[in-house]
GUSE-900414 format. One record per residue: x negated, y, z of N, C-alpha, C in turn. Coordinates in steps of 0.1 Angstrom, whole numbers, plus 5000, padded with zeros to 4 digits. Example, Ala and Ser with C-alpha at 12.3 -4.5 7.8 and 13.67 -1.06 7.14 Angstrom:
REM residues 2
486849435078487749555078486849675078/487249785071486349895071487150005079/
//
This chain:
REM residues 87
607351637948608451547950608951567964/610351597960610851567979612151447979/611951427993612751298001614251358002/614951307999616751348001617251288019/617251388024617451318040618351208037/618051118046619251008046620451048059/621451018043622851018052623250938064/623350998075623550868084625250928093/625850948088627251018089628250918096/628950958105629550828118630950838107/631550748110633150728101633850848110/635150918096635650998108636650908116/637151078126637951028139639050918136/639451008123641250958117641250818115/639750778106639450608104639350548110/638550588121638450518133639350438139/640050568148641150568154642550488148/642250448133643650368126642950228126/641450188129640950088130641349998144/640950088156640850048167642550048176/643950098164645050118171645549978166/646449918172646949828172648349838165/648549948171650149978169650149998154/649450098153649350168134648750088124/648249998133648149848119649449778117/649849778127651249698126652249758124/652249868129653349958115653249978100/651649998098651550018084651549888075/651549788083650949618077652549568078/653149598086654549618089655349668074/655249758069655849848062655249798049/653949738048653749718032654449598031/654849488041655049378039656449408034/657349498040658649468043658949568022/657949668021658149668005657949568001/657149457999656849377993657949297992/658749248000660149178002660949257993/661349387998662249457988661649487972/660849447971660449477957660549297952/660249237960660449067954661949057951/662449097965664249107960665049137951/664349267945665049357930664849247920/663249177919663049087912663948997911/664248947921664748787924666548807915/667148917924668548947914668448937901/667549017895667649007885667748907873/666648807883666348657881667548567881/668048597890669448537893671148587887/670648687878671848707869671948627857/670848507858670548467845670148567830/668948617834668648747826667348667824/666748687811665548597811664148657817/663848577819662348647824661248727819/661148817818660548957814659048977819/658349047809657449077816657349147828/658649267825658449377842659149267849/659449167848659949077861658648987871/658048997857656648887864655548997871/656049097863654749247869655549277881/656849297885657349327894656649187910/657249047905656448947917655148957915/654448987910652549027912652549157920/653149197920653049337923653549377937/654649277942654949177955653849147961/653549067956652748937959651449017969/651149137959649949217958649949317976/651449347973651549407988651549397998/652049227997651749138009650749118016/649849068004648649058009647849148013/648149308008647949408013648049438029/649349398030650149388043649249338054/649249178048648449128057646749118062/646049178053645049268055644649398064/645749478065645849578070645749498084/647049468088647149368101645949298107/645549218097644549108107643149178109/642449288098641649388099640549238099/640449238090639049108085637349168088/637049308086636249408081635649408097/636749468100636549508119636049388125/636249248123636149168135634849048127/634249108114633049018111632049078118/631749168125630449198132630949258147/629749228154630349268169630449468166/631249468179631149668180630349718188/629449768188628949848201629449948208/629249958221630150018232629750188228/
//
């Protein structure tokens, strides 16, 4: 019988580095939000031609809804700030 070394592998640079930048959360958290808008908006017209409400209208605002919170995720980075970092 043999032992499988344990993986002890550091995150890469690229992850890291989109963790600890500030900017590239708020561009990317920036950019899912502002889909999210434009995709509630296509919905919302639609809604407002008096066209009844559809399933791809309701999958379209979930689907919104979904990138938002995406959005906002990316931004506040929840993951990163439950445990301290070491230097």
């Amino acid at each position: 019988m043999s032992t499988a070394p344990e993986s002890t592998a550091a995150p890469s640079k690229s992850l890291q580095a989109f963790k600890d930048c500030w900017g590239c959360r708020a561009v990317s958290g920036g950019g899912l939000i502002l889909s999210a808008a434009y995709v509630f908006h296509a919905a919302r017209n639609v809604m407002k031609k008096g066209a009844p409400t559809s399933m791809g209208t309701v999958a379209q605002l979930t689907f919104a809804a979904s990138l938002a919170a995406w959005g906002v995720v990316v931004i506040t980075d929840p993951v990163g700030k439950s445990h301290r970092k070491t230097p």
